[in-house]
N, C-alpha and C positions, 0 to 999 in steps of 0.2 A: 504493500500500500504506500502512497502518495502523498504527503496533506503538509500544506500550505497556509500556515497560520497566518497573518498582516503581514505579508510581506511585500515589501516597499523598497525600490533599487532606485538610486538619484545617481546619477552623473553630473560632478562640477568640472566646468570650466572655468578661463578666468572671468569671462562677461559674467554668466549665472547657471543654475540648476536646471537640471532637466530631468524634471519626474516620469523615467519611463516605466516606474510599477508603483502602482497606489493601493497599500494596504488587501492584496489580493488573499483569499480565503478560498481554499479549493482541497477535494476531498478525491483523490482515484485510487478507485478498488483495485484489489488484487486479480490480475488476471484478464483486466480488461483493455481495451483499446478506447484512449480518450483523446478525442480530435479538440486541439485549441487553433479556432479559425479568427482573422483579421485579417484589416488591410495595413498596407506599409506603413510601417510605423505603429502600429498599434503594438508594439512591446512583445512580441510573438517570441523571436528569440531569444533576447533577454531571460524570460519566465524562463524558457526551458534550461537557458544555461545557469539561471537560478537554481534547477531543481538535480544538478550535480556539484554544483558552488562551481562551477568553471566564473559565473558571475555571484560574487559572494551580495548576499540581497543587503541594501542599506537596514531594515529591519527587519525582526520576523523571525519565522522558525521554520525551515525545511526537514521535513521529517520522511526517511525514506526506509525503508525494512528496519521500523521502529526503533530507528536513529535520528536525532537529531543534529544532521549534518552542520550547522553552525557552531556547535559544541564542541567537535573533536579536535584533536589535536593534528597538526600536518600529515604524522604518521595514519593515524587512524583513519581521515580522510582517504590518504589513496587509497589504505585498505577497502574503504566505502563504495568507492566510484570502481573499482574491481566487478564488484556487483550493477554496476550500472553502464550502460552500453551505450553509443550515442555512430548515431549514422548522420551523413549530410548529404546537401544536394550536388556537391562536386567529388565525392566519393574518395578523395584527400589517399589517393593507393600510392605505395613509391613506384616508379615508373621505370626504376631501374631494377626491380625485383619481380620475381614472377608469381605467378596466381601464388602456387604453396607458398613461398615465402614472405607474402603480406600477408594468409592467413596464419603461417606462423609467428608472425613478428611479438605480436602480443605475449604469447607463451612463452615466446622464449627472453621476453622482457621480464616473466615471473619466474623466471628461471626453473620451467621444467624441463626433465630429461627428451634424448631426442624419439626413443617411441612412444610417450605420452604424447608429444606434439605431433609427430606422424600418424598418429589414432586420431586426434582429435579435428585434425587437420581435414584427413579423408572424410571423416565424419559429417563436419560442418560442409564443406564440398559437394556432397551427397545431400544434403537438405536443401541446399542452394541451386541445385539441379547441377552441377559444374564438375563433377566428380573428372569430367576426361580434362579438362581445361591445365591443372596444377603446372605444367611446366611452359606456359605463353606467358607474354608480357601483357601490362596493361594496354600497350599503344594496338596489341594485337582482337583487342575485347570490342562491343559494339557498348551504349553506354549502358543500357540494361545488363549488361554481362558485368558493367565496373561495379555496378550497384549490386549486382550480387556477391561480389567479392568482400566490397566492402561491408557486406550485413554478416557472409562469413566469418569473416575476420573480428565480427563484433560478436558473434555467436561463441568463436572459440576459449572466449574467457568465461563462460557459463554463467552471464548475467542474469538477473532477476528481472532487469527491467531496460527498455529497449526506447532511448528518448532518437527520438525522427527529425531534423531539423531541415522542411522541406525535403526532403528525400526522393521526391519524382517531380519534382520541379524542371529540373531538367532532361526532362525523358518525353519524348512523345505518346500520345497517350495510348495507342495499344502498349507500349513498352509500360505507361504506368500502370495497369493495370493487371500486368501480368505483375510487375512487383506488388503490389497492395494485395494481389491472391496470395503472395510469396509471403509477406506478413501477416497476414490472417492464419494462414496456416502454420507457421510458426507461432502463434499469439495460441495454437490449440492443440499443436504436440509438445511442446515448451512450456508450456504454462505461463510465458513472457505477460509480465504488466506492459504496453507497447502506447508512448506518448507521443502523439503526431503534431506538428504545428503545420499550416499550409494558409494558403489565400485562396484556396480550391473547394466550391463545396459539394464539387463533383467526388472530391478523394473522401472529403467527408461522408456524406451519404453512401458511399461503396465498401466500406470496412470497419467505421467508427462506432462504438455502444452509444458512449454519449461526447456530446460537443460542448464548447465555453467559447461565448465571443468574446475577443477583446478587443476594448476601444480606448486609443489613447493610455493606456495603463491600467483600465479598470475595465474587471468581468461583467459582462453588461449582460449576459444571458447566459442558462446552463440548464443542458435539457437532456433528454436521450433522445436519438438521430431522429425518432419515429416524431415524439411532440416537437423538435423544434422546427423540423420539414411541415411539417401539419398547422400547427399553433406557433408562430413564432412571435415573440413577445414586444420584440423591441421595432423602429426602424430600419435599422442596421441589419436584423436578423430577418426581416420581409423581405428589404435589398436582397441580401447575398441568397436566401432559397429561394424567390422568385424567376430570377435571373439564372438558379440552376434547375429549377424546374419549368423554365425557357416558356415562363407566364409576362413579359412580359407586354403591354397594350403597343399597339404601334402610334407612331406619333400623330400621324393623320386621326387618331382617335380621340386620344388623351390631351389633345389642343382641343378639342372639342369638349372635353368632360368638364361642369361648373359645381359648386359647390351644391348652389341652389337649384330648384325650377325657375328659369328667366320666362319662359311662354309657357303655354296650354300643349304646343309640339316636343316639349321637355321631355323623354322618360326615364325614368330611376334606370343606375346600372349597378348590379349585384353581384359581386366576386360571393364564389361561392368554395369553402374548401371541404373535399372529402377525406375520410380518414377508414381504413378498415373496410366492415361490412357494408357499410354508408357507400363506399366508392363503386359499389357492382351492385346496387338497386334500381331499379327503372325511378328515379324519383322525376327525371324533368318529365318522363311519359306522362306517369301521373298524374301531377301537378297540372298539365296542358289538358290532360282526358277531363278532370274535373272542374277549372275555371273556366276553360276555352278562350284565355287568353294569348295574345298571340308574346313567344318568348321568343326569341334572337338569341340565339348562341353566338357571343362574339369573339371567345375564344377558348380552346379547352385543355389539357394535358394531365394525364396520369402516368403514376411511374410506380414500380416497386422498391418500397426502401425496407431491410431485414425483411422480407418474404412480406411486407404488409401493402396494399394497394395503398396510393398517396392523391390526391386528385387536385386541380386546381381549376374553375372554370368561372368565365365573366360571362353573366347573361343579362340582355335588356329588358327590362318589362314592361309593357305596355299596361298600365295601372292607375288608378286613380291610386290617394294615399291610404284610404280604408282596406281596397282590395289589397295594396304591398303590405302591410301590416300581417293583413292574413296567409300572404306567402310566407315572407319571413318564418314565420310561426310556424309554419307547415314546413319551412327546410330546418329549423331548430328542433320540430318535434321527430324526425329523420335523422336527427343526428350531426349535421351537418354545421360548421360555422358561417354565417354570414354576413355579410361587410358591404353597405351602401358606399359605395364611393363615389356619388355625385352624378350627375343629371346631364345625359347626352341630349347637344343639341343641332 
């Protein structure tokens, strides 16, 4: 386990402070994979190099395999981070050594013998799918191939916990996808705790239990993949699953959408979102069989996130405000959430 007491990272310069973590309080379970998603700047990295003291946090208390890493002493630290594994998006391999010998590098830095490291070696290579690879260079690998190496080489010291620092950032995206299986499936032969930061909420939705947005230094939102996809709380967190559940209105649209009703030709338009069972019911059939009013589908998308249907759809209603009243009610009593967003004219 993970947890993050107020912990608060400032960087001075000579001009002034710059608070890039504010009192952040955060809790991951053992065994799980937990996406912390942002935009530039929002203290993404930072957090996670908090969470091995690579960045020692201005205040606070990091606690990791019920340690509190700001406590120990230098020695006891590296001991610490032994157990803690950290991959990046440039895969940092020496380029002068070949596959086995960066996944041995580590081991033979803790000074084990050489068939320990030859067993563990093959071992980890074999999880990574690379097992023929051991005697090519880096320059010889495609960059999905560096990325595996370098998750090997993180694997070989038999960490508890696996921090991600953008890690398919640089990979094109069938290549990242074939990593982020690569990590799931490690995260469930391993029993890896696996900490992801990314700008991506495509990577988020494809692997993560739960997510934490960060803005500016402070966790603005913290959900598990399924509610914050569904119900997202904040602005930030509508932006980012919006835009990866590729909901969003075209401009010719949304120049057109008002707060209010300006004329009598005005009609409501209703973002409608499904969750689960709710997402494969005939509801708009329904809903048209029984008012006979006329509905405009003006845009729609469903997706599967952890095996659960996800749905997103803007419909126009042709309504007086009595009649929308009594939709609402009827998409609420469905199950569904609903969201007037203003009046196309």
């Amino acid at each position: 386990m993970i947890e993050l007491i107020n912990v608060s990272k400032t960087y001075f310069s000579r001009k002034r402070a710059i608070q890039a973590l504010d009192q952040i309080n955060l809790t991951i379970q053992a065994n799980e994979i937990f996406g912390i998603i942002g935009q530039s700047g929002a203290g993404k990295s930072t957090l996670l190099r908090c969470m091995n003291l690579l960045d020692r946090p201005t205040n606070g208390q990091v606690i990791v395999n019920d340690q509190d890493l700001t406590q120990l002493s230098p020695l006891q630290l590296r001991q610490a981070r032994h157990r803690i594994g950290m991959i990046f998006q440039h895969f940092n391999l020496l380029h002068s050594q070949t596959v086995y010998q960066n996944v041995a590098l580590p081991l033979k830095l803790l000074g084990q013998d050489k068939t320990t490291i030859a067993r563990k070696v093959q071992a980890m290579l074999e999880v990574v799918g690379l097992a023929d690879y051991q005697h090519r260079y880096p320059a010889q690998l495609s960059g999905g191939q560096k990325q595996r190496i370098a998750i090997a080489r993180t694997l070989a010291g038999d960490p508890s916990v696996l921090l991600c620092d953008e890690a398919t950032s640089a990979l094109d995206p069938r290549t990242t996808l074939d990593i982020l299986e690569l990590l799931r499936r490690i995260n469930q032969q391993l029993q890896l705790t696996i900490v992801l930061i990314t700008h991506e909420m495509d990577v988020m939705k494809t692997i993560c239990d739960r997510v934490a947005i960060l803005d500016q230094g402070h966790i603005i939102e913290q959900a598990d993949v399924v509610t914050l996809f569904s119900q997202p709380q904040t602005e930030l967190g509508q932006l980012l699953t919006h835009a990866c559940l590729q909901h969003e209105l075209p401009v010719s649209l949304s120049q057109r959408i008002k707060p209010t009703p300006q004329s009598s030709t005005a009609y409501p338009l209703l973002q409608l979102y499904f969750v689960g069972e709710s997402a494969t019911k005939p509801i708009m059939a329904q809903l048209i069989q029984q008012t006979k009013l006329p509905i405009n589908i003006v845009q729609a998308n469903m997706e599967y996130i952890k095996q659960q249907p996800i749905g997103v759809m803007t419909i126009e209603v042709r309504a007086q405000p009595v009649e929308l009243e009594n939709i609402i009610r009827y998409f609420n009593e469905q199950g569904l959430t609903v969201e007037l967003i203003g009046y196309v004219h």
